[in-house]
C-alpha positions as CSV (number, residue, x, y, z in Angstrom):
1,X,108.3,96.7,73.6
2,X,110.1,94.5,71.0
3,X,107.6,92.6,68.5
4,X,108.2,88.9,68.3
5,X,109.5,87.0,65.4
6,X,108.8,83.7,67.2
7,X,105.8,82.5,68.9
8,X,106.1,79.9,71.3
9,X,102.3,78.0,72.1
10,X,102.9,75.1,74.6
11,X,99.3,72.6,75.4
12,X,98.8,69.1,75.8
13,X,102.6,68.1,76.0
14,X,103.3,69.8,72.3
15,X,105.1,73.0,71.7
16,X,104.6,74.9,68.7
17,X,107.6,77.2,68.2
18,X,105.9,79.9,64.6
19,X,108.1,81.7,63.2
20,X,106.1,85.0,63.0
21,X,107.6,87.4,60.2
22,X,105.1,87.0,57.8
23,X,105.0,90.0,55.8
24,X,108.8,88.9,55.0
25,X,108.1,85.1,54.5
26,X,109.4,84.6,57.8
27,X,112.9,84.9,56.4
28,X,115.4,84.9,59.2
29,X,117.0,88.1,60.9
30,X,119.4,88.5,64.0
31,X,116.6,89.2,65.9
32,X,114.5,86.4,64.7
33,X,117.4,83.6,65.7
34,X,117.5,85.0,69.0
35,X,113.8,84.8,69.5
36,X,114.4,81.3,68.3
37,X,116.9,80.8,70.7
38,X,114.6,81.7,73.4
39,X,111.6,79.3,72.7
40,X,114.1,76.4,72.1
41,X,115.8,77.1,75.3
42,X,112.1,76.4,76.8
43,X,111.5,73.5,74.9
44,X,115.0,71.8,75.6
45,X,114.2,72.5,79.7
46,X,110.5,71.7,80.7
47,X,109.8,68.0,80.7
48,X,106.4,68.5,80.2
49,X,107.0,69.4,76.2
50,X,107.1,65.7,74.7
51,X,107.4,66.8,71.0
52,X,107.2,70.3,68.7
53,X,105.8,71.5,65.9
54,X,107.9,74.3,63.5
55,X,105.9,76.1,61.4
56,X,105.6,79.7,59.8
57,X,103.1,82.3,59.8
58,X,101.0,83.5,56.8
59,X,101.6,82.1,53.4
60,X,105.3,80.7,53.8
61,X,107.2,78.6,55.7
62,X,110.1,80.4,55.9
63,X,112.1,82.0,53.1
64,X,115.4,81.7,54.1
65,X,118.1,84.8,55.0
66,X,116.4,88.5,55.2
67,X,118.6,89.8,52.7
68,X,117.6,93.9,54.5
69,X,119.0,92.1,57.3
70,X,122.7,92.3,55.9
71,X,125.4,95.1,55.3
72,X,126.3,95.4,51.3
73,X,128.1,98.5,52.0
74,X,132.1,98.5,50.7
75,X,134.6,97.5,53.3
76,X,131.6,96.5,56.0
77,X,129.7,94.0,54.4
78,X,128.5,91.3,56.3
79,X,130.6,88.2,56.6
80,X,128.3,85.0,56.2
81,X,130.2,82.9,57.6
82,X,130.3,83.9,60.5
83,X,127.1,84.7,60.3
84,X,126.3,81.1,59.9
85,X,128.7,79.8,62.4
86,X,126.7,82.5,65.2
87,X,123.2,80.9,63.9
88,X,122.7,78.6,61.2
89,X,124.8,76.2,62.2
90,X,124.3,76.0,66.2
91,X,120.7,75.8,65.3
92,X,121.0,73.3,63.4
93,X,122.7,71.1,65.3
94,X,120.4,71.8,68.4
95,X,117.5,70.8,66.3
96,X,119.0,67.7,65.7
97,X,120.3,67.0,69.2
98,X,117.1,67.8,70.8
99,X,116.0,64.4,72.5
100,X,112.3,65.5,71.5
101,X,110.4,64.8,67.8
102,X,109.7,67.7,65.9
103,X,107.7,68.0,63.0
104,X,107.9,70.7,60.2
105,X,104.9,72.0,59.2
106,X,105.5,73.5,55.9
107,X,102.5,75.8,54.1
108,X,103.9,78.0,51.0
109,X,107.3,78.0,50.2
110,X,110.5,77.1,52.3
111,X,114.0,78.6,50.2
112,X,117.4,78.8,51.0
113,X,118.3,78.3,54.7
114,X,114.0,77.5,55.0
115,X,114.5,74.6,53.2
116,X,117.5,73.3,55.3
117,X,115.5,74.2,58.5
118,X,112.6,71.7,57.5
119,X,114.7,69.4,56.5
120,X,116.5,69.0,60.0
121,X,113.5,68.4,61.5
122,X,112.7,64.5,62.3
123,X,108.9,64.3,60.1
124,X,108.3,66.8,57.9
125,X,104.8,67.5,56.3
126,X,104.1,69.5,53.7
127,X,100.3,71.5,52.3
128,X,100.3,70.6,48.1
129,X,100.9,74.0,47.6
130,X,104.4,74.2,49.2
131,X,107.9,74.3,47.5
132,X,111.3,73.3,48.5
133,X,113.6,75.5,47.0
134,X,117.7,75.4,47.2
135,X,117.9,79.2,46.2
136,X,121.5,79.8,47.3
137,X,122.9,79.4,43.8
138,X,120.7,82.2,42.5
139,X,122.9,84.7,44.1
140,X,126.0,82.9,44.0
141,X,126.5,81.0,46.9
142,X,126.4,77.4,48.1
143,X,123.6,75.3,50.0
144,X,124.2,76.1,53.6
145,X,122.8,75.2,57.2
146,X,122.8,71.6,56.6
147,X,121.7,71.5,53.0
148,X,124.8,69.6,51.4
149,X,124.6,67.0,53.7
150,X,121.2,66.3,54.1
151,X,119.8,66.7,50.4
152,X,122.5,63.9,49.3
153,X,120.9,61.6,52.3
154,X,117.6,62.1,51.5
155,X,117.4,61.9,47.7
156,X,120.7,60.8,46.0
157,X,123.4,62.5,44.8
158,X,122.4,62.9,41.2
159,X,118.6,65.2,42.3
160,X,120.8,66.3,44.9
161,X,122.8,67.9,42.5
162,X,120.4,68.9,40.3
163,X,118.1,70.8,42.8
164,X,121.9,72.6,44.4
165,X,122.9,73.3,40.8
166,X,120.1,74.7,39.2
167,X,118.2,76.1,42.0
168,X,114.8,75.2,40.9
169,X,111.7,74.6,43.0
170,X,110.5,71.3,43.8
171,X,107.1,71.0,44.6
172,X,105.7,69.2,48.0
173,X,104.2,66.3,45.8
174,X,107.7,65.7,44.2
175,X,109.3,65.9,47.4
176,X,107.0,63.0,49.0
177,X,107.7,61.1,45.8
178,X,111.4,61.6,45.9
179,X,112.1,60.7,49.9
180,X,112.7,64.0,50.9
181,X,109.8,64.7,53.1
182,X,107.4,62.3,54.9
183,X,104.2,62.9,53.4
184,X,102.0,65.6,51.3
185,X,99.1,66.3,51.9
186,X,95.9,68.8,50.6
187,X,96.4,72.3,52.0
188,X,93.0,72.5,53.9
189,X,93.9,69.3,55.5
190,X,97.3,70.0,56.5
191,X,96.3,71.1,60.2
192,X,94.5,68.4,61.1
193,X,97.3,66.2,60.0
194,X,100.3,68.1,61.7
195,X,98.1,68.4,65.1
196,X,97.1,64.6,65.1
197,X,100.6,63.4,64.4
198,X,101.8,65.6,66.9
199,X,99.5,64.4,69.7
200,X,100.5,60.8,68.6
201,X,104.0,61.3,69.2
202,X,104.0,63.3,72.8
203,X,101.4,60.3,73.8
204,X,104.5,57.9,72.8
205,X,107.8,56.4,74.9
206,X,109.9,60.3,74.5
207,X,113.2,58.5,75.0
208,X,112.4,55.9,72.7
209,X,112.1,58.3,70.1
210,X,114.9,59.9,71.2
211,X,117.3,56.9,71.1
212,X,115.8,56.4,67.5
213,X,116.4,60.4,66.6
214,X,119.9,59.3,67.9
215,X,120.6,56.5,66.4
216,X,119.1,56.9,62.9
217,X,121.2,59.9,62.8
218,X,124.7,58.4,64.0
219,X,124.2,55.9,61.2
220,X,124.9,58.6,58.6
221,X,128.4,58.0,59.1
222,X,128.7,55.0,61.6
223,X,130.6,52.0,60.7
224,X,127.9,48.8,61.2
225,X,130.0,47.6,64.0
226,X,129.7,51.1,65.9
227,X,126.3,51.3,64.8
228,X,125.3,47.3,66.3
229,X,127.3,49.0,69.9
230,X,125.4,51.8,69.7
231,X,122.0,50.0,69.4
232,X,123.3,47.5,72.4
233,X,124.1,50.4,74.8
234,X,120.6,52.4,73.9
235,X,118.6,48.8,74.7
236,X,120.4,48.8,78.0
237,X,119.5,52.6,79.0
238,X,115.7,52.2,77.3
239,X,115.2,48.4,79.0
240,X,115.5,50.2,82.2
241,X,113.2,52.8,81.7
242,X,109.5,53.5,82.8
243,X,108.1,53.1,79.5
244,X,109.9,50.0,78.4
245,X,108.0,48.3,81.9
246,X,104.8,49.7,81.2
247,X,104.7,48.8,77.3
248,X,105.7,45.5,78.0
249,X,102.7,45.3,81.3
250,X,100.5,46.8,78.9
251,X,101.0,44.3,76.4
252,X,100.7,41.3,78.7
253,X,97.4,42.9,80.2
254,X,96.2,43.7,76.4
255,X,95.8,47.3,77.2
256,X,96.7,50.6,76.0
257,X,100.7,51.6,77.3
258,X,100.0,54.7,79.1
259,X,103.6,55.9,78.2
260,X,105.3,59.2,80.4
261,X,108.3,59.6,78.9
262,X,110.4,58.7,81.3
Protein backbone atom coordinates (compact mmCIF):
# COMPACT_ATOMS: atom_id res chain seq x y z
CA UNK A 1 0.00 0.00 0.00
CA UNK A 2 1.31 3.51 -0.90
CA UNK A 3 2.29 5.80 2.22
CA UNK A 4 0.59 9.05 2.34
CA UNK A 5 2.23 12.37 1.87
CA UNK A 6 -1.01 14.19 2.82
CA UNK A 7 -3.38 13.69 5.65
CA UNK A 8 -6.66 14.84 5.33
CA UNK A 9 -8.58 15.14 9.25
CA UNK A 10 -12.15 16.50 8.65
CA UNK A 11 -14.40 17.38 12.43
CA UNK A 12 -16.55 20.06 13.39
CA UNK A 13 -16.92 21.66 9.86
CA UNK A 14 -12.86 22.19 9.59
CA UNK A 15 -10.62 20.23 7.38
CA UNK A 16 -7.07 19.90 8.12
CA UNK A 17 -5.23 18.90 4.85
CA UNK A 18 -0.94 17.98 6.76
CA UNK A 19 1.33 17.58 4.55
CA UNK A 20 3.04 14.49 5.94
CA UNK A 21 6.76 14.16 4.66
CA UNK A 22 8.43 15.06 7.52
CA UNK A 23 11.70 13.38 7.50
CA UNK A 24 12.11 15.64 4.11
CA UNK A 25 10.57 18.93 5.53
CA UNK A 26 7.48 18.10 3.72
CA UNK A 27 9.15 19.36 0.54
CA UNK A 28 6.94 18.60 -2.37
CA UNK A 29 7.17 15.45 -4.76
CA UNK A 30 4.84 14.14 -7.68
CA UNK A 31 3.42 11.97 -5.41
CA UNK A 32 2.87 14.46 -2.75
CA UNK A 33 0.84 17.02 -5.28
CA UNK A 34 -1.30 14.24 -6.12
CA UNK A 35 -2.14 13.32 -2.62
CA UNK A 36 -2.78 17.02 -2.38
CA UNK A 37 -4.96 16.86 -5.22
CA UNK A 38 -6.94 14.29 -3.60
CA UNK A 39 -7.77 15.90 -0.15
CA UNK A 40 -8.64 19.27 -1.98
CA UNK A 41 -10.88 17.49 -4.29
CA UNK A 42 -12.76 16.49 -0.88
CA UNK A 43 -12.66 19.76 0.50
CA UNK A 44 -13.88 21.67 -2.67
CA UNK A 45 -17.03 18.92 -2.79
CA UNK A 46 -18.60 18.30 0.82
CA UNK A 47 -20.57 21.26 2.05
CA UNK A 48 -20.06 20.30 5.35
CA UNK A 49 -16.14 21.48 5.38
CA UNK A 50 -16.69 25.45 6.16
CA UNK A 51 -12.97 26.34 6.33
CA UNK A 52 -9.17 24.42 6.32
CA UNK A 53 -6.33 24.44 8.02
CA UNK A 54 -2.71 23.68 5.88
CA UNK A 55 -0.13 22.70 7.89
CA UNK A 56 3.10 20.31 7.95
CA UNK A 57 4.18 17.55 9.93
CA UNK A 58 7.23 17.51 12.23
CA UNK A 59 9.46 20.42 12.54
CA UNK A 60 8.69 22.32 9.10
CA UNK A 61 6.09 23.64 7.29
CA UNK A 62 7.13 22.71 4.14
CA UNK A 63 10.44 23.21 2.39
CA UNK A 64 9.65 23.64 -0.92
CA UNK A 65 10.66 21.31 -4.23
CA UNK A 66 12.23 17.72 -3.25
CA UNK A 67 15.23 18.27 -5.14
CA UNK A 68 15.64 13.71 -5.20
CA UNK A 69 12.41 14.19 -6.75
CA UNK A 70 13.98 15.56 -10.06
CA UNK A 71 16.10 14.17 -13.10
CA UNK A 72 19.73 16.01 -13.29
CA UNK A 73 20.89 13.55 -15.65
CA UNK A 74 22.23 15.06 -19.31
CA UNK A 75 19.68 15.27 -22.07
CA UNK A 76 16.67 14.09 -19.45
CA UNK A 77 16.70 16.53 -16.90
CA UNK A 78 13.58 17.59 -15.62
CA UNK A 79 11.92 20.55 -17.17
CA UNK A 80 10.45 22.95 -14.38
CA UNK A 81 8.32 24.46 -16.11
CA UNK A 82 6.34 22.28 -16.89
CA UNK A 83 6.70 20.98 -13.83
CA UNK A 84 5.16 24.04 -12.41
CA UNK A 85 2.47 24.49 -14.98
CA UNK A 86 1.34 20.32 -13.94
CA UNK A 87 1.37 21.50 -10.12
CA UNK A 88 2.47 24.63 -8.69
CA UNK A 89 0.62 26.70 -10.53
CA UNK A 90 -2.93 24.80 -10.73
CA UNK A 91 -2.58 24.59 -7.06
CA UNK A 92 -2.16 27.64 -6.57
CA UNK A 93 -4.82 29.03 -8.15
CA UNK A 94 -7.29 26.39 -6.64
CA UNK A 95 -6.23 27.59 -3.32
CA UNK A 96 -7.13 30.88 -4.14
CA UNK A 97 -10.39 30.01 -5.90
CA UNK A 98 -11.59 27.93 -3.20
CA UNK A 99 -14.82 29.64 -1.84
CA UNK A 100 -13.73 28.34 1.69
CA UNK A 101 -11.08 30.26 4.32
CA UNK A 102 -7.98 28.50 4.84
CA UNK A 103 -5.47 29.17 7.25
CA UNK A 104 -1.69 28.31 7.09
CA UNK A 105 -0.39 26.99 10.02
CA UNK A 106 3.28 27.44 9.74
CA UNK A 107 5.75 25.63 12.56
CA UNK A 108 9.66 25.59 11.39
CA UNK A 109 10.59 26.79 8.32
CA UNK A 110 8.51 27.33 4.94
CA UNK A 111 11.34 27.83 1.71
CA UNK A 112 10.99 28.16 -1.80
CA UNK A 113 7.62 26.96 -3.26
CA UNK A 114 6.67 26.48 0.96
CA UNK A 115 6.75 29.89 1.30
CA UNK A 116 4.51 30.75 -1.75
CA UNK A 117 2.13 27.97 -0.50
CA UNK A 118 1.45 29.84 2.89
CA UNK A 119 1.30 32.82 1.41
CA UNK A 120 -1.76 31.92 -0.90
CA UNK A 121 -3.62 30.95 1.88
CA UNK A 122 -6.25 33.66 3.18
CA UNK A 123 -4.76 33.95 7.27
CA UNK A 124 -1.62 32.83 7.82
CA UNK A 125 -0.13 32.13 11.36
CA UNK A 126 3.08 31.55 12.22
CA UNK A 127 5.00 29.64 15.75
CA UNK A 128 8.13 32.37 16.67
CA UNK A 129 10.39 29.89 15.63
CA UNK A 130 9.27 29.78 11.93
CA UNK A 131 11.03 31.38 8.78
CA UNK A 132 9.92 32.47 5.49
CA UNK A 133 12.52 31.88 3.17
CA UNK A 134 12.59 32.91 -0.79
CA UNK A 135 15.39 30.16 -1.49
CA UNK A 136 14.95 29.98 -5.25
CA UNK A 137 17.86 32.38 -5.98
CA UNK A 138 20.28 30.12 -4.02
CA UNK A 139 20.31 27.75 -6.93
CA UNK A 140 19.72 30.05 -9.54
CA UNK A 141 16.28 30.32 -10.24
CA UNK A 142 13.41 32.75 -9.82
CA UNK A 143 10.54 33.04 -7.01
CA UNK A 144 7.83 30.77 -8.40
CA UNK A 145 4.21 29.45 -7.53
CA UNK A 146 2.95 32.81 -6.86
CA UNK A 147 5.90 34.39 -5.12
CA UNK A 148 6.49 37.42 -7.51
CA UNK A 149 3.23 38.45 -7.25
CA UNK A 150 2.23 38.09 -3.95
CA UNK A 151 5.54 39.16 -2.03
CA UNK A 152 5.33 42.72 -3.91
CA UNK A 153 1.44 42.84 -2.58
CA UNK A 154 2.08 42.01 0.75
CA UNK A 155 5.26 43.97 1.69
CA UNK A 156 6.45 46.52 -1.08
CA UNK A 157 8.50 46.28 -3.78
CA UNK A 158 11.69 47.42 -2.17
CA UNK A 159 11.73 44.05 0.85
CA UNK A 160 10.13 42.36 -1.88
CA UNK A 161 13.20 42.65 -3.66
CA UNK A 162 15.43 42.28 -1.09
CA UNK A 163 14.08 38.95 0.29
CA UNK A 164 13.82 37.58 -3.89
CA UNK A 165 17.42 38.92 -4.37
CA UNK A 166 19.29 37.87 -1.65
CA UNK A 167 17.36 34.92 -0.53
CA UNK A 168 17.69 35.36 3.12
CA UNK A 169 15.37 34.12 5.89
CA UNK A 170 12.91 36.28 7.45
CA UNK A 171 11.82 35.36 10.62
CA UNK A 172 7.88 34.89 11.71
CA UNK A 173 8.18 38.09 14.00
CA UNK A 174 9.56 40.15 10.98
CA UNK A 175 7.03 38.84 8.84
CA UNK A 176 3.96 40.00 11.27
CA UNK A 177 5.83 43.28 11.47
CA UNK A 178 6.21 43.72 7.80
CA UNK A 179 2.39 42.65 6.62
CA UNK A 180 3.21 39.56 5.28
CA UNK A 181 1.49 37.22 7.59
CA UNK A 182 -1.37 37.84 9.99
CA UNK A 183 -0.02 37.32 13.28
CA UNK A 184 3.00 35.48 15.26
CA UNK A 185 2.65 33.97 17.91
CA UNK A 186 4.79 31.70 20.80
CA UNK A 187 5.37 28.14 19.49
CA UNK A 188 3.63 26.27 22.36
CA UNK A 189 0.68 28.52 21.77
CA UNK A 190 0.39 28.14 18.21
CA UNK A 191 -2.26 25.21 18.34
CA UNK A 192 -4.56 26.66 20.30
CA UNK A 193 -4.54 29.77 18.16
CA UNK A 194 -4.87 28.01 14.67
CA UNK A 195 -7.71 25.62 16.17
CA UNK A 196 -9.77 28.54 17.75
CA UNK A 197 -9.51 30.80 14.70
CA UNK A 198 -10.40 27.99 12.73
CA UNK A 199 -13.62 27.08 14.66
CA UNK A 200 -14.46 30.93 14.45
CA UNK A 201 -14.46 31.01 10.87
CA UNK A 202 -16.49 27.65 9.92
CA UNK A 203 -19.07 29.10 12.74
CA UNK A 204 -19.24 32.31 10.28
CA UNK A 205 -21.55 33.33 7.03
CA UNK A 206 -19.10 30.74 4.35
CA UNK A 207 -20.15 32.76 1.41
CA UNK A 208 -19.62 35.87 2.98
CA UNK A 209 -16.14 35.06 3.43
CA UNK A 210 -16.12 33.81 0.21
CA UNK A 211 -17.37 37.02 -1.58
CA UNK A 212 -14.58 38.76 0.54
CA UNK A 213 -11.81 35.96 -0.52
CA UNK A 214 -13.25 37.11 -4.00
CA UNK A 215 -13.33 40.31 -3.88
CA UNK A 216 -10.20 41.30 -1.89
CA UNK A 217 -8.47 39.33 -4.46
CA UNK A 218 -10.02 40.86 -7.74
CA UNK A 219 -8.89 44.15 -6.36
CA UNK A 220 -5.23 43.32 -7.00
CA UNK A 221 -5.76 44.40 -10.41
CA UNK A 222 -9.36 45.85 -10.61
CA UNK A 223 -9.93 49.20 -11.78
CA UNK A 224 -12.26 51.06 -8.71
CA UNK A 225 -15.11 51.19 -11.11
CA UNK A 226 -14.95 47.35 -11.72
CA UNK A 227 -14.17 46.80 -8.25
CA UNK A 228 -17.55 49.26 -6.87
CA UNK A 229 -19.67 46.59 -9.72
CA UNK A 230 -18.21 43.83 -8.36
CA UNK A 231 -19.14 44.76 -4.71
CA UNK A 232 -22.79 45.70 -6.11
CA UNK A 233 -23.35 42.31 -7.74
CA UNK A 234 -21.84 40.22 -4.50
CA UNK A 235 -24.51 42.38 -2.12
CA UNK A 236 -27.15 41.24 -4.47
CA UNK A 237 -26.16 37.41 -4.44
CA UNK A 238 -25.24 37.63 -0.33
CA UNK A 239 -28.60 39.86 0.44
CA UNK A 240 -30.45 36.93 -0.72
CA UNK A 241 -28.85 34.44 1.15
CA UNK A 242 -29.73 32.44 4.41
CA UNK A 243 -27.14 34.01 6.43
CA UNK A 244 -27.67 37.53 5.41
CA UNK A 245 -31.66 36.88 6.91
CA UNK A 246 -30.59 35.22 9.94
CA UNK A 247 -27.68 37.85 10.81
CA UNK A 248 -29.87 40.58 10.32
CA UNK A 249 -33.04 38.47 12.73
CA UNK A 250 -30.38 37.84 15.04
CA UNK A 251 -29.43 41.26 15.40
CA UNK A 252 -32.99 42.59 15.78
CA UNK A 253 -33.74 39.80 18.39
CA UNK A 254 -30.06 40.60 20.17
CA UNK A 255 -29.00 37.11 19.75
CA UNK A 256 -26.23 35.13 18.58
CA UNK A 257 -26.56 34.52 14.28
CA UNK A 258 -26.63 30.94 14.10
CA UNK A 259 -24.93 31.15 10.52
CA UNK A 260 -25.05 27.74 7.99
CA UNK A 261 -23.32 28.89 5.24
CA UNK A 262 -25.69 28.94 3.00
Amino acid sequence: MEDRTVRLEVSGGIARIILDRPDKLNAFSRTMHAHLRGAMDRVERDDAIRAVVLAGAGRAFCAGQDLADLSFEPGNMTDLGELIHENFNPLIRRLRALPKPIVARVAGIAAGAGASLALACDIVIAGRGASFLQAFVNIGLVPDSGSTWLLPQRVGHARAMGLAMLGERLTAERAEQWGLIWKCVDDEALDAEVDGLAAKLAAMPTRALAAIKQSIGAAQTNTLDAQLDLERDLQHELGASHDYSEGVNAFLEKRKPAFTGR
